[in-house]
Structure formats: structure tokens, C-alpha cells
C-alpha positions in Angstrom: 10.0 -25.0 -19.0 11.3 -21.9 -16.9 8.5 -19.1 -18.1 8.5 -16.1 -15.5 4.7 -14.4 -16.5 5.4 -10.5 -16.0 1.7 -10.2 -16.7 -1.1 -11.3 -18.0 -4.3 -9.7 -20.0 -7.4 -10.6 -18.4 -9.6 -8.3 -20.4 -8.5 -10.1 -23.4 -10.2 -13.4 -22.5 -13.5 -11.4 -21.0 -13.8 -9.3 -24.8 -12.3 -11.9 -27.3 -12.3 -15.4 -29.0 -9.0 -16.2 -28.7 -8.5 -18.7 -32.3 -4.8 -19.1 -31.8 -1.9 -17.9 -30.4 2.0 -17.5 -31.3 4.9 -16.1 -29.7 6.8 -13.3 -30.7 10.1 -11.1 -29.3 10.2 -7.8 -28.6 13.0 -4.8 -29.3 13.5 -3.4 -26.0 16.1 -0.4 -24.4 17.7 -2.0 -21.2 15.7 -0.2 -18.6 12.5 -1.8 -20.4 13.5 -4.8 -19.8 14.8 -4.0 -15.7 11.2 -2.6 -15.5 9.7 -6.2 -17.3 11.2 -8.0 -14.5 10.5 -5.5 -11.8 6.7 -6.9 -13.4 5.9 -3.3 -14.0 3.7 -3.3 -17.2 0.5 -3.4 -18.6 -1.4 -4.8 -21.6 -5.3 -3.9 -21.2 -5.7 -1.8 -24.3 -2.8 -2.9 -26.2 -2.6 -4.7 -29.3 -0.4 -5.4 -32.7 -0.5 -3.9 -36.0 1.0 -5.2 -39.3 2.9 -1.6 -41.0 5.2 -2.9 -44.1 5.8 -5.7 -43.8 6.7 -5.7 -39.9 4.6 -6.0 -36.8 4.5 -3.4 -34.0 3.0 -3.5 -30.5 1.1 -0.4 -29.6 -0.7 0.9 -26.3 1.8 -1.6 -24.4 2.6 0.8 -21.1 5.8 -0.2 -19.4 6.7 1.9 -16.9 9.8 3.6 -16.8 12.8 1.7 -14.5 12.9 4.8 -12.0 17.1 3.8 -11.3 17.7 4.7 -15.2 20.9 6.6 -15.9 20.3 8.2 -19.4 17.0 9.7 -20.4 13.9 7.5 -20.0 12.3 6.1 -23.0 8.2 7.1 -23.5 6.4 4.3 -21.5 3.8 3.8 -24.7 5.9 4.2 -27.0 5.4 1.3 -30.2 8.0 -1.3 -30.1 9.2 -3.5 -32.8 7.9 -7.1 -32.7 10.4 -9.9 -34.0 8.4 -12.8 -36.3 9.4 -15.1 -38.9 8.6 -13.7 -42.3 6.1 -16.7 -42.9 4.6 -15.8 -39.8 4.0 -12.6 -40.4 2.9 -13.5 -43.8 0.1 -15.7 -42.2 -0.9 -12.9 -39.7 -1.9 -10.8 -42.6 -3.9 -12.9 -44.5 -5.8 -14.2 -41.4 -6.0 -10.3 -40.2 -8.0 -9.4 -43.4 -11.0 -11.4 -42.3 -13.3 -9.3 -41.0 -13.8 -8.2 -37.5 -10.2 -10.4 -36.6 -7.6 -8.5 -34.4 -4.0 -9.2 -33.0 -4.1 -8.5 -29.2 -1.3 -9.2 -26.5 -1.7 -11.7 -24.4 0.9 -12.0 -22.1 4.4 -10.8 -21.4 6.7 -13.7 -20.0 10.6 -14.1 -20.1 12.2 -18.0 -21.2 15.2 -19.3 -19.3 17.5 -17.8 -21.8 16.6 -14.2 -20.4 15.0 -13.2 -23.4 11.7 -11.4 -22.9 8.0 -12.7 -25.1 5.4 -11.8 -26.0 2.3 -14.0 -26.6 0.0 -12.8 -29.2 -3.7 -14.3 -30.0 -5.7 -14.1 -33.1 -9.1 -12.8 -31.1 -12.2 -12.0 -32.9 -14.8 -10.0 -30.6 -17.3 -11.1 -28.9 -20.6 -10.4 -28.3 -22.6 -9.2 -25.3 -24.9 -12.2 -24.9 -21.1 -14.2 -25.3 -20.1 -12.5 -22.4 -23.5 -13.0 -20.2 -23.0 -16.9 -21.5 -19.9 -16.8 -20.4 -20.2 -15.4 -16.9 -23.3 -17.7 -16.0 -20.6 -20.8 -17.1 -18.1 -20.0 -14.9 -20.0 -19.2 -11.8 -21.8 -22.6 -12.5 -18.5 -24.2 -12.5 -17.6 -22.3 -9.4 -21.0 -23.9 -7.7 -20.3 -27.0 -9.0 -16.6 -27.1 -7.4 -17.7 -26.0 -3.8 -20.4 -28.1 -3.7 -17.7 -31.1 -4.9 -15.1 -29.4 -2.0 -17.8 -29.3 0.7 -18.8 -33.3 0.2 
């Protein structure tokens, strides 16, 4: 499919529910987008917000391409998301429900050159989700060396 992941967030897998997921583009200056492919970003406290009618991506640090010409943009600055209206319609009735956020997921460019973002509808979990969790996947990691090892 040609996807080249400039990063992923981890933390949103460890802290969240993920219910579903869509894909969304981003307004970017140019030396954003050198510094996306450069892989120089980060997502771990960043999520979306709906603001009339529009979607906007805040604490999304990407760090500033250090061979810029012109003045550097602010590396947190909020950027523009591009959605569908129906999409965005959709978002804000499902965002209403309580305790149901809109985090970033991953950054990724297709093979057109156009850089994405992946958004998921996450709804927090708990701290007994995330001890359940944990035990799970060091049990599968038992299970697998113990199937490696025979």
C-alpha cells in the first residue's frame, strides 16, 4: 500500500479503548513536512478538538526542520485537520458521549506524498484495564517462547 509510519503513539494503546479509527490530512508549512519525513515528531499528549465546525490537532510537537530558510513555525503550534463534513459531523455526535476523546494515533505519509494522520475514538481506561492488560500480554509472551523453545 506504500504507508511510511513517521511515528506511532504507544501511550495511546496503554491509556485507551481505541472503538474506531479514521484517517484524516493535515495543513502543514513545508519545513513541517521535511521534519515529518526526517521522522522528527511526537504524539504522546496530543489529541483533536472539534472548534466550529472544524477539527484541529493540538499538543502534536514537530520539531522544527533545523535547514529552514524563513522563520520557523512554533513546534506545538494547532494545525488544521482536513475531514469530510459527514465525518466531522459523526465525530461530534459520538464525542458527546461521555468520557469519549479523539486522540492521534499515528502519523504516516501514502505514496502520493501526502502526509496522515490516523485518529481513534478512545474512551479511557481503567487501572485494573491496564493491570489486565499487562498480565495478557506477558502471558502471551510466555506462551510464544515456550512455543519458540519446543
Amino acid at each position: 500500500m506504500g504507508k511510511k509510519i513517521v511515528c506511532r503513539n504507544k501511550k495511546a494503546y496503554h491509556d485507551y479503548h481505541i472503538e474506531g479509527t479514521l484517517e484524516a490530512g493535515m495543513v502543514l508549512t513545508g519545513p513541517e513536512v521535511k521534519s515529518l519525513r526526517a521522522g522528527r515528531a511526537n504524539l504522546k499528549d496530543g489529541y483533536a478538538r472539534i472548534d466550529n465546525g472544524e477539527v484541529f490537532l493540538h499538543n502534536v510537537h514537530i520539531s522544527p526542520y533545523t535547514f529552514a530558510t524563513h522563520n520557523p513555525a512554533d513546534p506545538m503550534r494547532v494545525r488544521k485537520l482536513l475531514l469530510h463534513r459527514r465525518e466531522i459531523k459523526k465525530l461530534i455526535g459520538r464525542l458527546h458521549e461521555k468520557g469519549v476523546a479523539l486522540i492521534p494515533l499515528r502519523i504516516y505519509f501514502i505514496s502520493n506524498g501526502k502526509a496522515k494522520v490516523e485518529l481513534g475514538l478512545a474512551r479511557g481506561k481503567k487501572l485494573y484495564d491496564k493491570r489486565a492488560a499487562l498480565k495478557q500480554k506477558q502471558l502471551n509472551r510466555d506462551i510464544e517462547r515456550e512455543m519458540r523453545h519446543k
